[in-house]
C-alpha positions in Angstrom: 0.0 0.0 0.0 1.2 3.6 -0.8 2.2 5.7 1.6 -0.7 7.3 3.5 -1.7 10.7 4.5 -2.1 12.0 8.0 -6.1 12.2 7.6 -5.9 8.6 7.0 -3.1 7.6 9.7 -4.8 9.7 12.7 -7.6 7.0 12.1 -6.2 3.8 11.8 -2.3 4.1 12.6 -1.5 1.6 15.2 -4.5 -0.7 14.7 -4.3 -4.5 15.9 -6.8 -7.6 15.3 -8.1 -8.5 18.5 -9.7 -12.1 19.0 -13.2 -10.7 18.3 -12.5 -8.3 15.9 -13.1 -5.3 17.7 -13.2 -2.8 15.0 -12.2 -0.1 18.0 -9.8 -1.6 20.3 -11.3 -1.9 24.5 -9.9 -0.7 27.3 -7.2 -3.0 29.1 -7.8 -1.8 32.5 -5.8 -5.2 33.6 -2.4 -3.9 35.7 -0.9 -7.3 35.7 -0.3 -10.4 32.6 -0.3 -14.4 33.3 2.5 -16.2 33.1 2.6 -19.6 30.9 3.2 -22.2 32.4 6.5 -22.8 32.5 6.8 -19.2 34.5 7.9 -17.7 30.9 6.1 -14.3 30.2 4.0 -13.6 27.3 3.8 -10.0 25.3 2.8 -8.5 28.6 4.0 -8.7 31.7 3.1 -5.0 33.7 0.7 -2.4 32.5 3.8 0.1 33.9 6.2 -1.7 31.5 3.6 -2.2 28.6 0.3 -2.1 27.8 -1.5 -2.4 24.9 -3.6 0.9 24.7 -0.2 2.5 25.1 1.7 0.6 22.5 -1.2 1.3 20.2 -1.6 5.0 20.9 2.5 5.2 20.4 2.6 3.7 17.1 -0.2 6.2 16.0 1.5 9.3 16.7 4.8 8.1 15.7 3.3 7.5 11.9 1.7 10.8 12.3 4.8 12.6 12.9 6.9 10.1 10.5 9.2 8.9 13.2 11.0 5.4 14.3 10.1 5.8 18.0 7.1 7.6 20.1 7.2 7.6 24.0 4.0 8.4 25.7 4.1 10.0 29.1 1.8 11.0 31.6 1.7 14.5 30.8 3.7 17.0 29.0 5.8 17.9 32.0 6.8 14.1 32.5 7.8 14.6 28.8 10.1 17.2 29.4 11.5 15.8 32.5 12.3 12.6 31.1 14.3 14.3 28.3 16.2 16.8 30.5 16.7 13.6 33.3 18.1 11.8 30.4 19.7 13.9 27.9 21.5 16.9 30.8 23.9 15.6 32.7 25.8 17.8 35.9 27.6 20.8 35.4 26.4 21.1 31.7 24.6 24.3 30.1 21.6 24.1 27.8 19.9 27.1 25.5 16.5 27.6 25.9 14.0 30.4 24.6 13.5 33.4 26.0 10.0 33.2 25.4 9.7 29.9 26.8 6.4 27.9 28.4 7.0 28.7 32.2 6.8 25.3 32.9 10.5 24.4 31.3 11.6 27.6 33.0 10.3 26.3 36.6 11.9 22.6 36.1 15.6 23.9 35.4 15.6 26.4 38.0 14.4 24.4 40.6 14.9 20.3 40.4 18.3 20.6 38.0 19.5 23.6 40.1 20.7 21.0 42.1 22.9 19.0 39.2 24.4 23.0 38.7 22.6 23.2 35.2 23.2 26.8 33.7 20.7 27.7 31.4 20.9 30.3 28.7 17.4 32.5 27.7 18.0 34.1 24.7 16.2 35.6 21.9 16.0 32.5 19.3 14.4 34.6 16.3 17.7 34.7 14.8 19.9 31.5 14.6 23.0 33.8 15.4 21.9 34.3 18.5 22.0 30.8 19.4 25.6 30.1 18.0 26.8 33.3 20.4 25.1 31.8 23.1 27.3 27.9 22.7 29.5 27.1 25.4 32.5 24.5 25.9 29.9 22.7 28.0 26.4 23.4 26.5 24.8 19.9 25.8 21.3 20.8 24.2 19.1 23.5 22.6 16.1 23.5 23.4 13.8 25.3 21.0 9.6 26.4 20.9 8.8 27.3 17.7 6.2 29.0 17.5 7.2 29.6 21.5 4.8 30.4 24.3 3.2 32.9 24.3 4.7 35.4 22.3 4.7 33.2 19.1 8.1 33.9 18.0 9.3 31.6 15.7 12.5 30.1 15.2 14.9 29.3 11.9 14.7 25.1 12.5 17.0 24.5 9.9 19.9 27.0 10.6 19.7 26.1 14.4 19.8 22.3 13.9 22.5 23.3 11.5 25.1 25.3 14.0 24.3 22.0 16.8 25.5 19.3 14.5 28.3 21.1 13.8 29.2 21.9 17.3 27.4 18.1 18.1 24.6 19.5 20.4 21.7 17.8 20.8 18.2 19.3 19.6 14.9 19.1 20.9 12.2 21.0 20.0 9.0 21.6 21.9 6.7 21.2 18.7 3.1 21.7 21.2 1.9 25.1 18.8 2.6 23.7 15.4 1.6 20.1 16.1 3.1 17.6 13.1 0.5 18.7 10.9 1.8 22.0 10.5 5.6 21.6 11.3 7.6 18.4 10.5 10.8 18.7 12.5 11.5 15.3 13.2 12.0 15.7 9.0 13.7 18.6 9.1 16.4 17.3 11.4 15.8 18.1 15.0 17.0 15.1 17.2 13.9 15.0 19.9 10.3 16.5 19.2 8.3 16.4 22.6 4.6 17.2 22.3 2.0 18.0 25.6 -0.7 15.6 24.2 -2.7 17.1 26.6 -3.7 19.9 23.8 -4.6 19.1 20.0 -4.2 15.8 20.1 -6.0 15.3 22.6 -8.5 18.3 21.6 -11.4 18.0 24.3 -9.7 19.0 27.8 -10.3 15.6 29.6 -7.2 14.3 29.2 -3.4 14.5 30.5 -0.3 13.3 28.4 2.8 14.3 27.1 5.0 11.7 24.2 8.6 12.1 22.8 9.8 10.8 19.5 12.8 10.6 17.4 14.4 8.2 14.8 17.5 8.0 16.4 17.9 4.0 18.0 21.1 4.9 20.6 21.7 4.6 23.9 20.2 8.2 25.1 16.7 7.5 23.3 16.7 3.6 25.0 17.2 5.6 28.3 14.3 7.7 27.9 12.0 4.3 27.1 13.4 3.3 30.6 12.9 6.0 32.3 8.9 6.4 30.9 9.3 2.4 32.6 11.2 2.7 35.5 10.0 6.1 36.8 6.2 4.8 36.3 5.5 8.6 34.2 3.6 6.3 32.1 -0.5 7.4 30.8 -3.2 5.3 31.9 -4.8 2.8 29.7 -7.8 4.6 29.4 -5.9 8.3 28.7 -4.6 6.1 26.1 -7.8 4.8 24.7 -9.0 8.3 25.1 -6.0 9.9 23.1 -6.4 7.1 20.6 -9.7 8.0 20.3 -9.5 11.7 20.1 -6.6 11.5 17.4 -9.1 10.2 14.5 -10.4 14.1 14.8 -7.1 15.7 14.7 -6.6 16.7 11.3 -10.2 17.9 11.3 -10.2 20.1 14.3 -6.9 21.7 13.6 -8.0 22.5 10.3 -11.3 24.5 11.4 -9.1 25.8 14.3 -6.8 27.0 12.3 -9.0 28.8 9.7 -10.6 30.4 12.5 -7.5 31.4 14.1 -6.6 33.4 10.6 -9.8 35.3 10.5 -8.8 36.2 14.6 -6.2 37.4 13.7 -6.7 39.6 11.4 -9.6 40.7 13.0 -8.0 42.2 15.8 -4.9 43.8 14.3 -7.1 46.6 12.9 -9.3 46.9 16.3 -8.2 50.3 17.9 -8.2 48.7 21.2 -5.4 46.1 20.5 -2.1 47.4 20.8 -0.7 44.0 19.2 -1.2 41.0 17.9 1.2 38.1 17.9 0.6 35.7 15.1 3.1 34.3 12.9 0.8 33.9 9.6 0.2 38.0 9.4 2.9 39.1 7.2 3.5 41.9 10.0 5.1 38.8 12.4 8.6 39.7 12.1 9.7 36.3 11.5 7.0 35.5 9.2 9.3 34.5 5.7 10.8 31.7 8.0 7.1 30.6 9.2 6.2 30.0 5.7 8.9 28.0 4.8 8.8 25.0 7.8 4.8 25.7 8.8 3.1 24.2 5.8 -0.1 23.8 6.7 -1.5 27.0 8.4 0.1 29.0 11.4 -1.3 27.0 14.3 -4.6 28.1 16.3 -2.6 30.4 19.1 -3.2 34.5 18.9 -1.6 36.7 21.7 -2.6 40.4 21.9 -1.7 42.9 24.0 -4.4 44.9 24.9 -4.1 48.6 24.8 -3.6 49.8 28.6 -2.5 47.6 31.9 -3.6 44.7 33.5 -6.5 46.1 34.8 -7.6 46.4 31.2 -6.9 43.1 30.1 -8.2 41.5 32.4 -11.6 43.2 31.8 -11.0 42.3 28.5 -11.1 38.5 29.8 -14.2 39.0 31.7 -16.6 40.2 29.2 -16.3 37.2 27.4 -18.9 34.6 27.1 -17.8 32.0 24.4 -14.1 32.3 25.1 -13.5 30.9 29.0 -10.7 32.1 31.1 -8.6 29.3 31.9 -5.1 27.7 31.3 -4.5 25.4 28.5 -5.3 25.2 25.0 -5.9 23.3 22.0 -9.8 22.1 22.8 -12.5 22.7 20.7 -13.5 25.3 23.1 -12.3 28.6 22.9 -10.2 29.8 25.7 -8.8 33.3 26.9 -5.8 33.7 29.8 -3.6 36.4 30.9 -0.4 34.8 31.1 1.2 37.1 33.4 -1.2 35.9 36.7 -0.2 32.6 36.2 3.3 32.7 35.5 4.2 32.8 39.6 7.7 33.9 40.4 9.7 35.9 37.4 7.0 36.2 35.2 7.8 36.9 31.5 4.6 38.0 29.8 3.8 41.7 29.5 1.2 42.5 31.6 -1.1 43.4 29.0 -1.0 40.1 27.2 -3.6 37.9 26.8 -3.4 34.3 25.1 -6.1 32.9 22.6 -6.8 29.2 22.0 -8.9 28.9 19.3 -11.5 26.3 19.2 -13.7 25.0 16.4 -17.2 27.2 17.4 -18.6 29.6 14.0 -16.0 32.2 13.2 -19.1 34.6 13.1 -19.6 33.4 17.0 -16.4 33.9 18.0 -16.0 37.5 16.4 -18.9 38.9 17.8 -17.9 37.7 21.4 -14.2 39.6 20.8 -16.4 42.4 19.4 -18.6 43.5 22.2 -15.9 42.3 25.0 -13.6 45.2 23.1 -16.5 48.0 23.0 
């Protein structure tokens, strides 16, 4: 059979003939395997080890995203630990965004504080940056492209370019773009992590976090252990459930996406945004490089900052109906959150900014709700 597209791989990807034929696979609830008899295991021994929602769920996503290996975790954070437990090592420096998910921020400069990590926040719009920013002992560059919140966007293939000459190790936080929109296991990048938590889950009821690569070494066998040995492993049924919700992936992003356009451009002419961060409006100052590595739409993310101070973006936030105030994003629901209040110690975020997940409601809903919470 030819090679398939995404549409089709979000659906079946991963499938297995059970002994009745279930056309959807049930839910192995079962923690435990039996031994044969002569004390030899089977395929399964531990659901913490293996399990077969998980195995199934793993192979789907890694076909999406055209990789050798996916790793599912327990939720994005798991993710992210497991790669900097696995890949830092002590005394060793890693490049990170400086407009970075707070979350990465909070893990190095608290748990790897004490292995004397030194991490680098720089501007990563332009690749040069990045190369300044290499150290004797720097041992991975970590990029967000588009990052959070701010949506700056980052050059994939000159950055992956200066760490395999220097022989850094990438990864690349790929949560915005999702592998519908930006390939980067393709373009080079040595680890993509995803929060499955967001689009591919898409209906805020689940937790999860995967990591995949093509490389087969020693370092990416280390990670599968530690999703084993540290038990950051999903459920069965957040499997099942992720399984499930990926059919709809390509779909929802799509209408997300569209919607997230006509956003966008909606609010850059509205006399009461001051700006709008979006990297498919030609305005985004790293828009060229956008077009070249997102190839299909810009993601469904659109910060603002709303003319005036907190006070006023935050009112902003409150006159909302469709669009709920809360963390997270990728749902079909529409959210709204000031950044800034949630951020805790060292926040980043302008006060005035506001985040926008875009969900899959009317566009013609969705603009009159900005409309009259804007008046």
């Amino acid at each position: 059979m030819k090679k398939q597209h995404i549409q089709t791989l979000a659906v079946h990807a991963g499938e297995t003939k059970g002994k009745n034929k279930d056309i959807i696979q049930p839910i192995h609830l079962s923690t435990t395997f039996e031994r044969n008899e002569d004390g030899t295991t089977g395929e399964y021994i531990y659901t913490r080890a293996e399990n077969p929602n998980r195995i199934a769920v793993e192979q789907k996503i890694a076909q999406i995203e055209g990789a050798k290996t996916a790793i599912a975790f327990a939720s994005g954070m798991a993710a992210i630990n497991a790669l900097f437990d696995t890949l830092l090592e002590p005394n060793c420096h890693i490049i990170i965004p400086d407009d970075c998910y707070h979350g990465t921020r909070q893990l190095l400069d608290t748990f790897f504080k004490r292995w004397n990590v030194t991490a680098n926040r720089i501007d990563m719009t332009e690749a040069s940056h990045v190369e300044k920013a290499i150290q004797p002992n720097t041992k991975l560059i970590w990029i967000e492209t588009p990052s959070n919140p701010q949506l700056k966007i980052t050059d994939l293939e000159a950055v992956i370019s200066i760490a395999k000459k220097k022989n850094i190790l990438t990864v690349c936080d790929n949560t915005f773009a999702t592998p519908l929109s930006q390939k980067t296991i393709q373009i080079g990048i040595d680890y993509v992590m995803y929060s499955s938590t967001k689009f591919f889950s898409g209906h805020s009821d689940i937790l999860g976090g995967v990591v995949l690569t093509n490389k087969e070494d020693e370092l990416s066998q280390s990670i599968r252990n530690y999703q084993k040995m540290a038990g950051a492993v999903p459920s069965p049924f957040d499997c099942w459930l992720l399984n499930r919700s990926l059919a709809t992936f390509p779909l929802r992003f799509k209408v997300q996406s569209e919607n997230a356009i006509a956003i966008a451009n909606f609010l850059i002419k509205h006399p009461s945004i001051e700006k709008v961060f979006f990297p498919g409006l030609p305005t985004h100052e790293n828009h060229h490089i956008a077009k070249k590595q997102m190839q299909n739409g810009f993601g469904t993310i659109v910060s603002i900052l709303v003319k005036g101070n907190q006070r006023n973006a935050l009112a902003f936030t409150n006159k909302l109906h469709l669009f709920k105030h809360a963390t997270s994003l990728g749902g079909v629901e529409s959210l709204v959150e000031h950044r800034r209040s949630v951020e805790g110690t060292n926040p980043i975020s302008p006060e005035n900014l506001i985040r926008l997940s875009i969900g899959i409601e009317h566009i013609d809903d969705l603009l009159s709700d900005l409309k009259q919470a804007l008046e």
